[in-house]
BADRENGU-449243 format. One record per residue (C-alpha): z, x, y. Coordinates in Angstrom, 1 decimal, m for minus. Layout:
BEGIN
site c3:Z c1:X c2:Y
...
END
This chain:
BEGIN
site c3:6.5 c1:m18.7 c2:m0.4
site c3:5.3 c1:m15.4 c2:m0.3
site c3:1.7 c1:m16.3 c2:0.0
site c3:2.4 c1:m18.4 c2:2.9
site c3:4.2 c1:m15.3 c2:4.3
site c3:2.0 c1:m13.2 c2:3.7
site c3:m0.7 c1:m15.4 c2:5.5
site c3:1.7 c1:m15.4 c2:8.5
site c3:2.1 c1:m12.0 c2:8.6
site c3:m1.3 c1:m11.4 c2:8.8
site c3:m1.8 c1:m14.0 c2:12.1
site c3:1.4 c1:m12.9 c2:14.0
site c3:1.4 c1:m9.2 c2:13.4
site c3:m1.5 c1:m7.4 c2:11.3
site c3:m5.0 c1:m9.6 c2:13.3
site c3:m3.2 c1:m8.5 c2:16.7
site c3:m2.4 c1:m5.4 c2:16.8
site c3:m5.1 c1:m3.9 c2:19.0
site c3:m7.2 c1:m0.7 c2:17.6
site c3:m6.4 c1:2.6 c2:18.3
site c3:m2.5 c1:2.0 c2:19.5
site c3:0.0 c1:4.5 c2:17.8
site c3:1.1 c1:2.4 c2:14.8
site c3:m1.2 c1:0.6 c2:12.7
site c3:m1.5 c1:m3.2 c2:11.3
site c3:0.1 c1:m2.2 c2:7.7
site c3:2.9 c1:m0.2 c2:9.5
site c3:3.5 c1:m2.9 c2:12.1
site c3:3.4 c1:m5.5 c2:9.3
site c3:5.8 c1:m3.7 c2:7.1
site c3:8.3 c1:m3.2 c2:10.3
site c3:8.1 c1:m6.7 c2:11.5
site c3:8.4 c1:m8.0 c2:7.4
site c3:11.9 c1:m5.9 c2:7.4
site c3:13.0 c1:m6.9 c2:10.9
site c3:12.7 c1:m10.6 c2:9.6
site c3:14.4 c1:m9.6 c2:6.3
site c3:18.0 c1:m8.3 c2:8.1
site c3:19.2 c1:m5.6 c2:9.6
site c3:20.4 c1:m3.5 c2:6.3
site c3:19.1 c1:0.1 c2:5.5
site c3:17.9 c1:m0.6 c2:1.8
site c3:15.5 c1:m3.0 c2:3.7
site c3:13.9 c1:m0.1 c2:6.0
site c3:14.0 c1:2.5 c2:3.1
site c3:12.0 c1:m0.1 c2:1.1
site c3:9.4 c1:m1.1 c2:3.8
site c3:9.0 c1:2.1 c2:4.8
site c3:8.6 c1:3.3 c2:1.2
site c3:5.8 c1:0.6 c2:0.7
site c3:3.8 c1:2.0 c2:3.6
site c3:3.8 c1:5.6 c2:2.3
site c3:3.3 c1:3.9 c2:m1.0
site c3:0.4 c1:1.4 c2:0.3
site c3:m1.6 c1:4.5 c2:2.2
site c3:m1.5 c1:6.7 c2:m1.0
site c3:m3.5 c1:4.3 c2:m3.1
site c3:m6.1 c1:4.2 c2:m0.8
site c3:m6.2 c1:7.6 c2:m0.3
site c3:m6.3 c1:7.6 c2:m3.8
site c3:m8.7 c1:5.0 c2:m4.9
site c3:m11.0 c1:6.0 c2:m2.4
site c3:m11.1 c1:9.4 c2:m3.8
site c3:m11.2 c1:8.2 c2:m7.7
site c3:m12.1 c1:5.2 c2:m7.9
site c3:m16.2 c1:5.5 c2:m7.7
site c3:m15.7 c1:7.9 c2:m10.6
site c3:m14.8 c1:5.4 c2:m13.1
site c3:m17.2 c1:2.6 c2:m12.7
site c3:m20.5 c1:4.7 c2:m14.7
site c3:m18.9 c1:2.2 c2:m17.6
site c3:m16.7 c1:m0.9 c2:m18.4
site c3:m14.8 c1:1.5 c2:m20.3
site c3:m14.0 c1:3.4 c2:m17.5
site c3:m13.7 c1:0.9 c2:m15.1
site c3:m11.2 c1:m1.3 c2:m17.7
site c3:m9.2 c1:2.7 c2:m18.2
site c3:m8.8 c1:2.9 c2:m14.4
site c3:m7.6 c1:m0.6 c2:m13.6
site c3:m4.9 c1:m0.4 c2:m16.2
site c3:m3.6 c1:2.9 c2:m15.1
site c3:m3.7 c1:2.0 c2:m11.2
site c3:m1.9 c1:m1.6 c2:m12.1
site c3:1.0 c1:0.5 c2:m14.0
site c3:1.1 c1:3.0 c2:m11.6
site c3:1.2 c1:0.8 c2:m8.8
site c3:4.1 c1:m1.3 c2:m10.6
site c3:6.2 c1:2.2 c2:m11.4
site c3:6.3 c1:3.0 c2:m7.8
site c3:6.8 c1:m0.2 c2:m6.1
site c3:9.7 c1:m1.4 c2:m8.2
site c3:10.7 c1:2.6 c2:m7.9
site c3:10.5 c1:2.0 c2:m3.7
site c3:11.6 c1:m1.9 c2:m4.4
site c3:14.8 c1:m0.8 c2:m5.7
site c3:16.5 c1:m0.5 c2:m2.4
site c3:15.9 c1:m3.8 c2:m1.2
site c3:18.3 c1:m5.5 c2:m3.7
site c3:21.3 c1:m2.4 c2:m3.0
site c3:20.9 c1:m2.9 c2:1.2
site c3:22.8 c1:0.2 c2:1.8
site c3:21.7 c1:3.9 c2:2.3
site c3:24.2 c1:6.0 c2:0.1
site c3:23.0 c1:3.7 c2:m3.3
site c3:19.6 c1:4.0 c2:m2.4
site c3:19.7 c1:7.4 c2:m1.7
site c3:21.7 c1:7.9 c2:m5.3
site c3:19.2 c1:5.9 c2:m7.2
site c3:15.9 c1:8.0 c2:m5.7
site c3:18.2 c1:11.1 c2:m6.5
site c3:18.1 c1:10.0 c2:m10.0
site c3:14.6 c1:10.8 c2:m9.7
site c3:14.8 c1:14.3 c2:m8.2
site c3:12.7 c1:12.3 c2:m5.0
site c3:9.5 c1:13.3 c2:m7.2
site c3:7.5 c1:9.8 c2:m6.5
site c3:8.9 c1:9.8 c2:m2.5
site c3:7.4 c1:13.5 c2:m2.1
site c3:4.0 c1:12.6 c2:m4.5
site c3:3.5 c1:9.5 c2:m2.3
site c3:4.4 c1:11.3 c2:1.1
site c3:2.5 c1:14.2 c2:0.4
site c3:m0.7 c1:11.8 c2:m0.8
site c3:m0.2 c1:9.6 c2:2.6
site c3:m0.9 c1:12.9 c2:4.6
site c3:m4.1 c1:14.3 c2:2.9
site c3:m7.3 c1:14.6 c2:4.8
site c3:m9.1 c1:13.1 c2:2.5
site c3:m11.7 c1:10.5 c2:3.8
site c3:m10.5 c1:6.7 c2:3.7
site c3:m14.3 c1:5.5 c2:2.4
site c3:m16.3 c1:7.8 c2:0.1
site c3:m19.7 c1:6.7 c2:1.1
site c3:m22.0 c1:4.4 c2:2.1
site c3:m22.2 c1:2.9 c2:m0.9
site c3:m18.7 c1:1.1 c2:m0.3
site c3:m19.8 c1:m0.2 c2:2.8
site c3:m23.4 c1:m1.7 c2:1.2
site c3:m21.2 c1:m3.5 c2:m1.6
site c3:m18.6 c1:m4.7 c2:0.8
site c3:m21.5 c1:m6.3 c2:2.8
site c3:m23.1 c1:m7.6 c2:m0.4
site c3:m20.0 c1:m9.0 c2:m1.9
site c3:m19.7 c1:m11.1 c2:1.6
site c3:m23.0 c1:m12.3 c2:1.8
site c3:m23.1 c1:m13.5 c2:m2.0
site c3:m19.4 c1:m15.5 c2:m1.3
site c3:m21.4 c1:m16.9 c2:1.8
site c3:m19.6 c1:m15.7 c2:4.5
site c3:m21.1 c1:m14.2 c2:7.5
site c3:m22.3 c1:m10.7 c2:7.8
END
């Protein structure tokens, strides 16, 4: 189910939203995933929460990540650190999407002192570079032309 809705989400909203508009294809993706979920706040915190949550890591792993691969050590360190990381802060942000309403939502983040909302918020907004070289780009390419797809 969420594979094939994921798949559909990608057709409808995040392939057509033209370039350089004001929102972009995650944001639009997110909004149109918690239109279709219902009209309840815990759904909006949550999808919202994703998107701040989604832009961080790539602000982050494009900053980190080329650090850690010098050795399967390092890469095997980083890729358990990002996958608990990643799971602490979506089932932090994934919380409000079982509660539906604001004030328990609001409650449960209290809890936390909003540390991970301001963290995530305050990552989303750094200038920092969404590729961090070349390099990136070279592999990308690679990796498609070994799967046999077209350049």
């Amino acid at each position: 189910w969420n594979v094939t809705t994921s798949l559909w989400l990608r057709r409808v909203c995040y392939e057509r939203v033209p370039p350089k508009i004001w929102i972009s294809p995650h944001s639009a993706s997110f909004a149109l995933s918690s239109i279709w979920h219902g009209f309840y706040p815990g759904y909006y915190q949550c999808f919202v929460a994703f998107r701040f949550i989604n832009e961080a890591a790539r602000k982050m792993r494009n900053m980190l990540r080329h650090r850690f691969q010098t050795s399967p050590a390092k890469t095997l360190s980083y890729n358990l650190i990002t996958m608990v990381t990643t799971a602490i802060y979506m089932d932090f942000a994934g919380t409000c999407f079982p509660l539906l309403m604001l004030e328990p939502c609001i409650l449960f983040w209290s809890y936390f002192y909003y540390v991970p909302l301001v963290v995530v918020v305050m990552v989303s907004f750094l200038p920092i570079p969404r590729e961090h070289s070349s390099e990136g780009k070279t592999l990308i390419k690679t990796a498609i032309w070994v799967w046999g797809r077209a350049q």
